[in-house]
N, CA, C and O of each residue as an XYZ file, in Angstrom:
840
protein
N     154.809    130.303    203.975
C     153.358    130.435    204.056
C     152.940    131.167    205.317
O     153.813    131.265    206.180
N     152.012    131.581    205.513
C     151.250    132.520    206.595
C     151.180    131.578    207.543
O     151.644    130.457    207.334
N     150.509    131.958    208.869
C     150.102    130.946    209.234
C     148.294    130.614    209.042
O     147.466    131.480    208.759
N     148.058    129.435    209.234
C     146.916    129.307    209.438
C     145.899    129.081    211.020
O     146.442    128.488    211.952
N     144.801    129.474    211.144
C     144.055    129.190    212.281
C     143.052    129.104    211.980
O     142.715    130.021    211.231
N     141.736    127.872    212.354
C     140.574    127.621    212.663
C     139.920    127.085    213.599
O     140.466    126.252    214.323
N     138.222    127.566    213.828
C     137.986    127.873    214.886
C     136.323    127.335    214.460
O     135.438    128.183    214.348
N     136.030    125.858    214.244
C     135.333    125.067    213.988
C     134.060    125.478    214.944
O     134.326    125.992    216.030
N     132.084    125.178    214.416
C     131.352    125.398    215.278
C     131.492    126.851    216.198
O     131.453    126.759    217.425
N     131.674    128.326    215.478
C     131.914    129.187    215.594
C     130.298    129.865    216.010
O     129.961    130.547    216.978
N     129.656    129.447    215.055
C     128.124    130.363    215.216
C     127.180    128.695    216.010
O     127.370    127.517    215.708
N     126.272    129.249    216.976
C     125.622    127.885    217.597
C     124.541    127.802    216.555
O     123.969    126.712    216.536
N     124.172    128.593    215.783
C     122.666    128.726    215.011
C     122.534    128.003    213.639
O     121.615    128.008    212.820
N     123.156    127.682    213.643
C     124.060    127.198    211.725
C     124.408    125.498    211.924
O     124.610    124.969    213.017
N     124.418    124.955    210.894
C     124.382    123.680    210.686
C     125.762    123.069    211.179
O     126.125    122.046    211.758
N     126.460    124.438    210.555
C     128.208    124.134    210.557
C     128.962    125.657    210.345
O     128.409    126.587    209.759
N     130.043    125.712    210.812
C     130.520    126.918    211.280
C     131.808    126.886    211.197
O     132.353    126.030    211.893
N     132.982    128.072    210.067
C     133.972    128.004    210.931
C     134.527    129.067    210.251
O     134.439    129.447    209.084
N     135.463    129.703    211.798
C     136.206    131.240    211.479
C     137.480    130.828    211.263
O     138.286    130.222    211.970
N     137.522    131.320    210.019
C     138.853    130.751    209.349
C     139.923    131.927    209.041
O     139.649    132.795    208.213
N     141.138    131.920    209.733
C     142.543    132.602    209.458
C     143.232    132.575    208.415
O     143.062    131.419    208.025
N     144.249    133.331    207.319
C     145.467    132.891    206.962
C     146.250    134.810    207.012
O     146.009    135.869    206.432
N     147.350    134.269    208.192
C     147.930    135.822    208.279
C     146.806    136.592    208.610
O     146.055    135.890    209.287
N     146.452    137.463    208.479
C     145.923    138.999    209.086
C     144.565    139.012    208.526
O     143.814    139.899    208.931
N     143.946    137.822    207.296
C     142.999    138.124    206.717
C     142.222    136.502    207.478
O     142.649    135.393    207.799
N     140.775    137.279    207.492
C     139.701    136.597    208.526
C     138.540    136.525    208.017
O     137.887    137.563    207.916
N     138.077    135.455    207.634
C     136.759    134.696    206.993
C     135.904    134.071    208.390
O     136.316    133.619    209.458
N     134.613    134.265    207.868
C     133.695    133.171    208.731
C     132.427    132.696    207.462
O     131.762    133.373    206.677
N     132.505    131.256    207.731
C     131.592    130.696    207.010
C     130.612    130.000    207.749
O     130.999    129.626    208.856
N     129.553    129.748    207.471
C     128.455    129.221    207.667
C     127.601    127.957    206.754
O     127.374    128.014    205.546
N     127.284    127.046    207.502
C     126.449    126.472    206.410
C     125.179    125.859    207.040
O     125.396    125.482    208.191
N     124.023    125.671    206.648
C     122.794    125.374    206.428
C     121.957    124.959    205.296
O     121.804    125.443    204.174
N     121.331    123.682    206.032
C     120.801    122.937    205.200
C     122.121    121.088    204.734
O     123.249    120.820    205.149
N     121.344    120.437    203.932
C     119.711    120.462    202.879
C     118.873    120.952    203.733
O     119.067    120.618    204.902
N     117.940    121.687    203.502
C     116.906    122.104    204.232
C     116.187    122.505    203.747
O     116.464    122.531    202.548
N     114.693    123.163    204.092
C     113.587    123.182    203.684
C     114.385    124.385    202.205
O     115.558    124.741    202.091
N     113.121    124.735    201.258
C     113.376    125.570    199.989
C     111.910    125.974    199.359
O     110.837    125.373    199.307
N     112.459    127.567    198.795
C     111.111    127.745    198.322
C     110.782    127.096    196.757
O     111.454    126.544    195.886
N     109.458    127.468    196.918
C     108.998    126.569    195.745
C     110.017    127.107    194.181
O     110.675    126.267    193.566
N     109.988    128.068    193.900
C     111.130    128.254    192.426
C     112.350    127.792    192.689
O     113.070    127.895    191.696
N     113.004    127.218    193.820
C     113.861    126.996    193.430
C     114.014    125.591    193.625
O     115.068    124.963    193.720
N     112.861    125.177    193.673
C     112.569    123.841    194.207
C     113.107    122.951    192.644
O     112.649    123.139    191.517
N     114.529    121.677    193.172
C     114.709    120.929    192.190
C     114.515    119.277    192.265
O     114.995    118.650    193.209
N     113.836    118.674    191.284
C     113.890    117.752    191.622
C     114.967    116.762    191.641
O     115.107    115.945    192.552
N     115.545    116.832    190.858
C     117.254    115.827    191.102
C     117.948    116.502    191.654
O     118.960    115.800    191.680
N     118.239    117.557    192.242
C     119.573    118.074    193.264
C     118.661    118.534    194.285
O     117.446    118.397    194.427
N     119.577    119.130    194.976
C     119.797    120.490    196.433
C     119.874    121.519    195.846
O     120.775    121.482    195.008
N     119.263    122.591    195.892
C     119.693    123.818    195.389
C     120.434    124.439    196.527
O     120.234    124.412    197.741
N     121.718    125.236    195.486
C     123.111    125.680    196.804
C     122.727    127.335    196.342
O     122.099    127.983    195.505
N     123.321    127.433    197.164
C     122.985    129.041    197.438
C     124.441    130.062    197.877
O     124.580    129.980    199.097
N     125.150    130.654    197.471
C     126.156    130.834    197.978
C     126.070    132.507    198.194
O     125.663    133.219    197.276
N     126.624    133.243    199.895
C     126.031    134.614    199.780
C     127.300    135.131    200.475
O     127.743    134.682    201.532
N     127.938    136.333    199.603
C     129.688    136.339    200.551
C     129.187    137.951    200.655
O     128.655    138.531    199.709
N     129.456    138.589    202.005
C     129.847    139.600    202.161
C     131.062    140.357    202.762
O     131.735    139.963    203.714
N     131.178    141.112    202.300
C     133.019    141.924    202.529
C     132.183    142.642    203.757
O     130.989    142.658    204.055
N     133.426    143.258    204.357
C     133.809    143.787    205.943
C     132.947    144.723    205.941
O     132.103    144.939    206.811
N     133.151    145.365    204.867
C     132.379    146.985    204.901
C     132.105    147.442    203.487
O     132.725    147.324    202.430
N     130.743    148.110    203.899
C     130.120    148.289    202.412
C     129.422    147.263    201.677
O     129.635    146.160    202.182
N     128.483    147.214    200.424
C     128.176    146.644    199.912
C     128.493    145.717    198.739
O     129.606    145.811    198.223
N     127.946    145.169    198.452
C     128.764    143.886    197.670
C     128.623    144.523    196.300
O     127.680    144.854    195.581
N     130.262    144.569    196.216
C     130.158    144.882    194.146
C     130.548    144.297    193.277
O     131.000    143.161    193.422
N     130.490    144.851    192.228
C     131.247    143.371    191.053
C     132.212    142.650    191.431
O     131.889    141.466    191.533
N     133.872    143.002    191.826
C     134.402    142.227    192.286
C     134.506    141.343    193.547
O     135.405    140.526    193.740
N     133.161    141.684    194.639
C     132.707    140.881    195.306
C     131.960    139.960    194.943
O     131.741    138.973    195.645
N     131.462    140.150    193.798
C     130.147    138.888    192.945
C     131.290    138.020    192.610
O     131.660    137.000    193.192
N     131.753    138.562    191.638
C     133.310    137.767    191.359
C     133.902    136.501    192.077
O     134.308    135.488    191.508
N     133.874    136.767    193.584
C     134.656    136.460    194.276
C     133.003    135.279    194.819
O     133.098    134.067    195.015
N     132.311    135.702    194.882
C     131.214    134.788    195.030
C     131.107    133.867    193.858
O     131.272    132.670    194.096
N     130.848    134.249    192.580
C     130.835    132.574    191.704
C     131.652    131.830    191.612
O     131.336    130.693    191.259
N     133.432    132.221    191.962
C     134.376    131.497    192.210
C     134.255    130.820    193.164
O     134.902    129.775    193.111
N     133.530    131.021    194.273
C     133.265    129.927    195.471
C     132.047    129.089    195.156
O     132.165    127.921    195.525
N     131.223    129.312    194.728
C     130.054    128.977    193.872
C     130.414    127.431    193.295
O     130.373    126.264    193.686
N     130.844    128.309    191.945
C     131.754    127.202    191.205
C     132.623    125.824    191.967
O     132.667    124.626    191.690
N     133.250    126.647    193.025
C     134.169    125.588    193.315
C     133.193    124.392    194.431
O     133.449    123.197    194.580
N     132.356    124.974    194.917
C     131.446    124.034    195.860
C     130.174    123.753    195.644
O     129.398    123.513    196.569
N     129.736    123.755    194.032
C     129.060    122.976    193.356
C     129.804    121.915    192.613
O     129.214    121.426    191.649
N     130.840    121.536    192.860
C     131.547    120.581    192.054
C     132.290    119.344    193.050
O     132.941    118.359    192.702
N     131.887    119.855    194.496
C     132.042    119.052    195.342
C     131.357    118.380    196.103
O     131.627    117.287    196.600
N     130.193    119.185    196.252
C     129.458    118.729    196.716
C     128.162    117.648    196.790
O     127.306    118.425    196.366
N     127.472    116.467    197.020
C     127.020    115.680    196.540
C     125.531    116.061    196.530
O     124.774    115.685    197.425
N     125.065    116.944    195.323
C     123.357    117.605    195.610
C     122.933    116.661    194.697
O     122.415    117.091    193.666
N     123.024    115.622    194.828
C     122.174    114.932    193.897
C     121.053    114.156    195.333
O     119.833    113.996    195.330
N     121.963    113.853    196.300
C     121.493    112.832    197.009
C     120.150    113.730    198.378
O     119.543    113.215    199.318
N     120.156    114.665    198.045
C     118.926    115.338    198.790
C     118.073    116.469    197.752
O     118.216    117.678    197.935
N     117.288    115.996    196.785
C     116.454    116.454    195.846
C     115.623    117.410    196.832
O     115.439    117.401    198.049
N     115.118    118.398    195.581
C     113.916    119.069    196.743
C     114.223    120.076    197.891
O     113.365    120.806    198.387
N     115.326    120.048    198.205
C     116.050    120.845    199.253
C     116.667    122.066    198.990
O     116.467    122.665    197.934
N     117.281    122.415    199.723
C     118.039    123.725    199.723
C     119.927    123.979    200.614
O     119.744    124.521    201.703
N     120.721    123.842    200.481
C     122.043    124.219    200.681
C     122.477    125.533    201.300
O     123.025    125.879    200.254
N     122.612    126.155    201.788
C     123.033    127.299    202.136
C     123.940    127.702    202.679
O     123.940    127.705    203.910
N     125.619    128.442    201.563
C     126.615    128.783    202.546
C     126.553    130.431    202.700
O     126.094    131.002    201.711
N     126.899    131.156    203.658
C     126.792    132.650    203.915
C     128.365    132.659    203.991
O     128.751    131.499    203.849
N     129.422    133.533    204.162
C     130.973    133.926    203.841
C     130.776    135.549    204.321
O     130.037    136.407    203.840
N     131.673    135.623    205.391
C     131.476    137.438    206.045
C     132.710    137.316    206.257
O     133.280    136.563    207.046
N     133.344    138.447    205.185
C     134.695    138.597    205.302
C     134.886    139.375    206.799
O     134.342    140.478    206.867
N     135.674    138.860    208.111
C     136.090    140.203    208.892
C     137.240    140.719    208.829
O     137.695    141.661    209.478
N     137.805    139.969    207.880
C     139.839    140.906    208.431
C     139.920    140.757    206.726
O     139.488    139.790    206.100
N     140.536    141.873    206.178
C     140.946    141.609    205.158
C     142.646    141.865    205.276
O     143.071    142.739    206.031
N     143.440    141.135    204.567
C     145.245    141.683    204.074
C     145.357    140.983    203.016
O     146.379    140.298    202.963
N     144.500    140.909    201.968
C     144.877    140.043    200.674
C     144.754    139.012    200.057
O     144.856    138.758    198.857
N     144.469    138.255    201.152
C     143.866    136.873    200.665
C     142.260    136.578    201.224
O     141.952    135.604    201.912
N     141.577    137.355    200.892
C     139.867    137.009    201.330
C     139.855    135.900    200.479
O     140.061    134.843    201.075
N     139.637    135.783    198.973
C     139.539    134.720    198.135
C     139.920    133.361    199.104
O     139.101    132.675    199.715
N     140.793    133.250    199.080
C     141.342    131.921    200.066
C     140.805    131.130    201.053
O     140.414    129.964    201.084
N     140.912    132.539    202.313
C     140.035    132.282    203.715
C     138.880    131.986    203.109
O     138.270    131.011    203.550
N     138.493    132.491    202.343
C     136.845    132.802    202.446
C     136.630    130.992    201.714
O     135.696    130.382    202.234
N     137.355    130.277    200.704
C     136.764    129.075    200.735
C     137.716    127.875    201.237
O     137.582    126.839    200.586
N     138.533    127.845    202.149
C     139.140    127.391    203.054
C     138.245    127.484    203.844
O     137.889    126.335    204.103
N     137.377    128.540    204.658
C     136.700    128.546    205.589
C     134.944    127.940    205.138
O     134.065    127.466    205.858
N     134.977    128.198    203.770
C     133.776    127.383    203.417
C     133.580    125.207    203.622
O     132.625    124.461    203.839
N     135.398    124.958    203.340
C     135.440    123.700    203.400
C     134.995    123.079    204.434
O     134.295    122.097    204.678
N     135.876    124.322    205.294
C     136.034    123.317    206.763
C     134.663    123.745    207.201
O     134.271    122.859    207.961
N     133.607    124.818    207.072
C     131.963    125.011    207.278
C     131.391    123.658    207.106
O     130.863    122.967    207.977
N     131.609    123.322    205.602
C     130.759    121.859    205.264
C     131.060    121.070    205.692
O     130.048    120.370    205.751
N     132.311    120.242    206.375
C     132.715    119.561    207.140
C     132.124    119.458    208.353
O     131.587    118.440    208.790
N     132.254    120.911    209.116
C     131.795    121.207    210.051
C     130.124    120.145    210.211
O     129.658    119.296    210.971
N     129.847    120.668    209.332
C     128.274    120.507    209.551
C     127.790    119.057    208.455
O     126.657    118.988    207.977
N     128.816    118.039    208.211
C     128.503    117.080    208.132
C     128.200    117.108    206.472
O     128.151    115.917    206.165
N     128.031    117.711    205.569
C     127.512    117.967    204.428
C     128.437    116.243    203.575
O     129.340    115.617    204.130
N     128.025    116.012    202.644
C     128.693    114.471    201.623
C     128.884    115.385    200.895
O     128.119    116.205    200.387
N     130.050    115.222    200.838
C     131.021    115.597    199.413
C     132.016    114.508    198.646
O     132.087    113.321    198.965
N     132.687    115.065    197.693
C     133.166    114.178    196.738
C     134.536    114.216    197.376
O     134.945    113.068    197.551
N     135.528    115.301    197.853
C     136.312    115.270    198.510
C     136.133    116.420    198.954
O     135.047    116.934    198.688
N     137.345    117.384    199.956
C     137.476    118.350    200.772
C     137.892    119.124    199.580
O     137.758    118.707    198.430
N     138.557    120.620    200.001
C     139.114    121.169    198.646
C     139.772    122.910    199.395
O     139.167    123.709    200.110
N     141.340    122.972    198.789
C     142.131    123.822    199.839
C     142.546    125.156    198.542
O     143.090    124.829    197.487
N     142.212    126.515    198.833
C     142.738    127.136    198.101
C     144.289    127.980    198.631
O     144.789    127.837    199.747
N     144.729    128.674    197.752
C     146.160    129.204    198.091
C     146.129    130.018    197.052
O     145.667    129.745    195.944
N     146.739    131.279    197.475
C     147.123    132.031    196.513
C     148.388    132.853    196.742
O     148.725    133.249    197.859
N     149.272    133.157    195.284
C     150.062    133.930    195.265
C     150.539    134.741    194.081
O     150.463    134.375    192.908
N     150.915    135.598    194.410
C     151.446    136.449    193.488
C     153.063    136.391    192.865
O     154.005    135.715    193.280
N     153.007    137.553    191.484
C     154.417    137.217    190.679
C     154.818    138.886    191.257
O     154.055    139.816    191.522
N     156.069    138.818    191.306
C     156.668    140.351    191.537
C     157.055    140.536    190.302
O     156.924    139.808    189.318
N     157.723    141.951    190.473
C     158.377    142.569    188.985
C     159.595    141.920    188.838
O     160.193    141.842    187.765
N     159.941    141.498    189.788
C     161.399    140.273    189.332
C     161.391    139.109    189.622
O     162.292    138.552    190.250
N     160.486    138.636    189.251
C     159.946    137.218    188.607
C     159.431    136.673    189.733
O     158.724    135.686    189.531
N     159.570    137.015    190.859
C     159.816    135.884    192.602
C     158.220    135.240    192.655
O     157.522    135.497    191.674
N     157.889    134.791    193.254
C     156.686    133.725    193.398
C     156.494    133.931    194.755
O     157.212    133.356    195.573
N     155.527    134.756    195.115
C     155.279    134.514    197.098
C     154.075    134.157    197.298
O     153.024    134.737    197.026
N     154.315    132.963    197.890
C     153.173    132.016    198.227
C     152.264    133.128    199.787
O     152.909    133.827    200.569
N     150.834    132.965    199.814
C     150.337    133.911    200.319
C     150.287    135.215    201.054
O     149.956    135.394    202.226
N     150.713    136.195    200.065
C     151.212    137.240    199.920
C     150.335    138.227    200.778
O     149.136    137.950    200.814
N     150.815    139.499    201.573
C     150.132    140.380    201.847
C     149.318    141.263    201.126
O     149.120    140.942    199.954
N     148.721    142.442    201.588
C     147.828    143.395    200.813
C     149.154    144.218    199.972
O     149.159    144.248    198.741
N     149.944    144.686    200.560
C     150.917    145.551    200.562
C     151.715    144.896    199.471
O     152.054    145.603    198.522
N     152.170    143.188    199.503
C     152.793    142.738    198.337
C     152.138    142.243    197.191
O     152.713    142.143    196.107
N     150.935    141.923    197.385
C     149.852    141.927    196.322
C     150.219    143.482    195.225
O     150.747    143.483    194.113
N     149.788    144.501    195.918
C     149.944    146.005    195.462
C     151.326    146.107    194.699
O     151.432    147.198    194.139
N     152.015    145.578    194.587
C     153.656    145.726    194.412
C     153.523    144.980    193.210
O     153.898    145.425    192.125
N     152.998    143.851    193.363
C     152.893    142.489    192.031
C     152.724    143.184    190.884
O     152.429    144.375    190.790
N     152.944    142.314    189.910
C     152.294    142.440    188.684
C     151.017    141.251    188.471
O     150.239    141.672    187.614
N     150.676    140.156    188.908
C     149.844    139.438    189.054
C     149.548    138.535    190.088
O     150.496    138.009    190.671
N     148.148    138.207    190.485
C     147.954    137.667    191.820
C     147.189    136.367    191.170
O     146.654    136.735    190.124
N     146.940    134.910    191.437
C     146.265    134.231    191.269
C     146.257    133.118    192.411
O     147.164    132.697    193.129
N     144.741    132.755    192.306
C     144.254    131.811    193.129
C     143.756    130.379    192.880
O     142.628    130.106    192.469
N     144.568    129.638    193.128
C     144.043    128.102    192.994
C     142.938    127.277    193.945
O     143.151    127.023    195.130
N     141.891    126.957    193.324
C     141.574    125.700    194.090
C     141.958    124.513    193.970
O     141.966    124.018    192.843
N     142.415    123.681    195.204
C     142.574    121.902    194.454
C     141.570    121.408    195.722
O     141.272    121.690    196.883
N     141.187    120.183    194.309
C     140.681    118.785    195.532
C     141.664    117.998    196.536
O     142.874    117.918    196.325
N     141.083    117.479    197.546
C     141.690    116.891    198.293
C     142.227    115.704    197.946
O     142.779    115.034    198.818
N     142.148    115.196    196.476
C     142.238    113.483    196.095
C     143.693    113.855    195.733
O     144.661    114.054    196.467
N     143.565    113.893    194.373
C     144.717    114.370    193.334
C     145.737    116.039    193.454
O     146.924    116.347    193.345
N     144.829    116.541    193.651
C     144.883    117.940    193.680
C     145.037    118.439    192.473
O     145.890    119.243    192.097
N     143.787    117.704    191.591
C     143.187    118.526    190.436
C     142.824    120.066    190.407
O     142.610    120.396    191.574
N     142.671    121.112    189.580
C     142.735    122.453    189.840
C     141.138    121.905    189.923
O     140.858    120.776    189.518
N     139.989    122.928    190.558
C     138.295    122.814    190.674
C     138.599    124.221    189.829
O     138.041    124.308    188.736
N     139.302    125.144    190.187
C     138.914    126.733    189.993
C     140.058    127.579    190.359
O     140.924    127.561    191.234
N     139.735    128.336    189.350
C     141.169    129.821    189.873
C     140.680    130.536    189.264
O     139.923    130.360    188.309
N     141.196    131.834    189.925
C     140.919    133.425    189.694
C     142.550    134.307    189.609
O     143.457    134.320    190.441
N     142.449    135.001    188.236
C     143.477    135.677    188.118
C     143.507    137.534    188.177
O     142.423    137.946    187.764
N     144.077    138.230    188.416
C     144.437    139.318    188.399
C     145.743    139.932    187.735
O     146.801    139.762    188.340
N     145.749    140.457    186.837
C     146.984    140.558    186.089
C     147.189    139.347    185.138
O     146.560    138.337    184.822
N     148.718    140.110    184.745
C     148.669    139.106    183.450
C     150.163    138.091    183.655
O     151.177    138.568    184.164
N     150.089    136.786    183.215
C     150.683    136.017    183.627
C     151.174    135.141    181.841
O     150.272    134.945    181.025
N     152.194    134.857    181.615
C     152.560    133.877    180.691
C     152.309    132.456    181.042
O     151.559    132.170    181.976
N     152.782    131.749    180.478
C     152.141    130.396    180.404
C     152.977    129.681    181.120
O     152.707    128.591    181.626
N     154.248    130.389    181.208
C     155.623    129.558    182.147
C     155.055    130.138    183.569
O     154.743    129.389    184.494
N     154.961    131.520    183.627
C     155.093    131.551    185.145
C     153.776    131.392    185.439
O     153.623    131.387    186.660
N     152.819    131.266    184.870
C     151.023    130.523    185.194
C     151.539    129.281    185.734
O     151.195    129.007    186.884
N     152.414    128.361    185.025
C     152.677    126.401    185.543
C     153.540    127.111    186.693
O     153.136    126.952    187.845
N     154.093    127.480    186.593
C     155.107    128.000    187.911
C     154.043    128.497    189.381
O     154.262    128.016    190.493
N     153.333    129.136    189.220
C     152.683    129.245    190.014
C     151.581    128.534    190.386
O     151.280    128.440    191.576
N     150.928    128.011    189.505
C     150.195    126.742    189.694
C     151.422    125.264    190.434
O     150.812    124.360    191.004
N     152.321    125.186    190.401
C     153.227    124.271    190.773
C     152.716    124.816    191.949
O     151.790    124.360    192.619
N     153.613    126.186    192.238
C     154.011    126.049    194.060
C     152.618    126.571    195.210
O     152.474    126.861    196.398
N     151.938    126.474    194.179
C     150.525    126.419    194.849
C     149.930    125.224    195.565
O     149.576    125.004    196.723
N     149.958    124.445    194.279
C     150.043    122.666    193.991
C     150.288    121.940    195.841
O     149.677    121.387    196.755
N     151.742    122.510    195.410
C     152.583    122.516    196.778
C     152.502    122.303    198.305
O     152.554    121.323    199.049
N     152.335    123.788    198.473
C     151.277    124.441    199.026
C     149.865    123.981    200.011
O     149.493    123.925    201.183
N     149.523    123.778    198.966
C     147.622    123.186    199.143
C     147.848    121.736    199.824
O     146.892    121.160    200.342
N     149.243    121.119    199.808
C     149.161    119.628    200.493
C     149.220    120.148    202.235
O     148.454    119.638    203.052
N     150.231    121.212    202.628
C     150.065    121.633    203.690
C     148.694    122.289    204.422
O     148.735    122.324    205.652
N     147.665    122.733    203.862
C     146.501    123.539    203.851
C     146.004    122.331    204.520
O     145.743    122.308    205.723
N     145.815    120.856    203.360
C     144.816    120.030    203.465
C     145.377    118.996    204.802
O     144.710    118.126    205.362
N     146.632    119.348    205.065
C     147.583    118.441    206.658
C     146.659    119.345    207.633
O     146.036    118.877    208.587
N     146.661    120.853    207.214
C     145.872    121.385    208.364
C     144.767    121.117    208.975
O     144.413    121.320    210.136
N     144.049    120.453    207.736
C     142.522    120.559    207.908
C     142.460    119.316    208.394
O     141.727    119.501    209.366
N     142.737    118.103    208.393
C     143.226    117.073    208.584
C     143.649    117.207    210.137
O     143.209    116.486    211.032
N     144.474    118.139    210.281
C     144.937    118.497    212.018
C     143.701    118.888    212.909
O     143.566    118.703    214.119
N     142.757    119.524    211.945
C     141.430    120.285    212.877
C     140.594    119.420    212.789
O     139.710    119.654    213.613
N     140.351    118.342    212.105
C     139.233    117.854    212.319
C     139.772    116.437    213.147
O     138.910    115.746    213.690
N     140.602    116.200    213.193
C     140.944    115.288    214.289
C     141.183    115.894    215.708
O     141.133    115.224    216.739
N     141.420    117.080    215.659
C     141.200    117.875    217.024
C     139.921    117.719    217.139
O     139.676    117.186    218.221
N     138.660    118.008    216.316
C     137.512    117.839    216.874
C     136.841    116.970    217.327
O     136.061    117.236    218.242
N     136.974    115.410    216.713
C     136.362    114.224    216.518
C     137.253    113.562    217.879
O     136.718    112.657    218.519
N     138.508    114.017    218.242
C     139.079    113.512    219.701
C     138.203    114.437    220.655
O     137.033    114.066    220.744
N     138.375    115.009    221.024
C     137.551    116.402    221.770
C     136.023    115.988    222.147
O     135.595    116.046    223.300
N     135.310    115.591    221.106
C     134.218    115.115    221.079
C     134.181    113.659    221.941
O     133.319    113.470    222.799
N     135.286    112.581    221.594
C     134.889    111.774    221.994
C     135.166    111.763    223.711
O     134.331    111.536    224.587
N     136.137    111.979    223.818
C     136.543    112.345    225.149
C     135.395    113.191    226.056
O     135.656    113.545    227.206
């Protein structure tokens, strides 16, 4: 695996904050709110979430939308918007480093954002991704360069409980053996992600108290 680095309470302006690493590719997330909301989107039994990802450079295109309802998806299903009606949620995602795994950083760095900033959720939730080569191999978070080489790249989300799948995104085409195959060593994987996160937020909560 790559390595990982985070860098919790990153922006002072934001509810919750964090610039999140894996290898060469560099996410920063943000979060804000429950907080005030305008009137259309005003709900009465939830929070309305809002999710807004922008890449390094250039404007956001289909496969950046893409890459936004997959985070979407995965942190409306964690999150507890029932318990602040009337409100508003807000995560922002600014890709700065890309080598292949933005998908990842980008909601790895969303988790540890909501954490950051205190948000109730149902559990935490760690993605990982990897790709299949042309001779079968399985590389758990792969570069830009070995992505390019693959024949398929896919991305898992799991919860922090079970490590139920929330969400995945595929690229290429995958059979049904090496789909469980890669969903396995993802599986895997994602227990080390969630030791990490687990490592950072007890770095913070000591830090703090001290």
């Amino acid at each position: 695996m790559a390595k990982h680095a985070c860098q919790l309470n990153f922006l002072c302006r934001s509810d919750g904050s964090a610039l999140y690493s894996i290898g060469n590719t560099v996410a920063l997330a943000s979060v804000n709110g429950p907080g005030e909301v305008k009137m259309f989107h005003r709900h009465y039994n939830r929070s309305h979430l809002e999710v807004c990802y922008s890449p390094a450079t250039g404007q956001c295109m289909i496969a950046e939308r893409a890459l936004e309802s997959v985070i979407l998806h995965t942190v409306e299903q964690v999150i507890l918007l029932h318990l602040h009606p009337r409100t508003a949620t807000n995560v922002t995602i600014q890709e700065m480093q890309s080598d292949g795994l933005t998908l990842s950083a980008s909601i790895n760095a969303t988790c540890m954002a909501l954490l950051d900033a205190g948000v109730q959720m149902k559990s935490t939730f760690a993605a990982v991704t990897c790709c299949l080569t042309s001779a079968g191999t399985i590389i758990i978070e792969p570069t830009e360069a070995e992505i390019k080489e693959s024949v398929a790249v896919a991305t898992f989300v799991f919860d922090g409980h079970a490590l139920n799948v929330l969400s995945a995104h595929q690229e290429g085409c995958l059979n049904t053996e090496n789909f469980n195959a890669c969903l396995k060593k993802c599986q895997t994987a994602a227990k080390d992600v969630l030791n990490f996160y687990r490592r950072i937020m007890e770095e913070k909560y000591s830090s703090d108290i001290s």
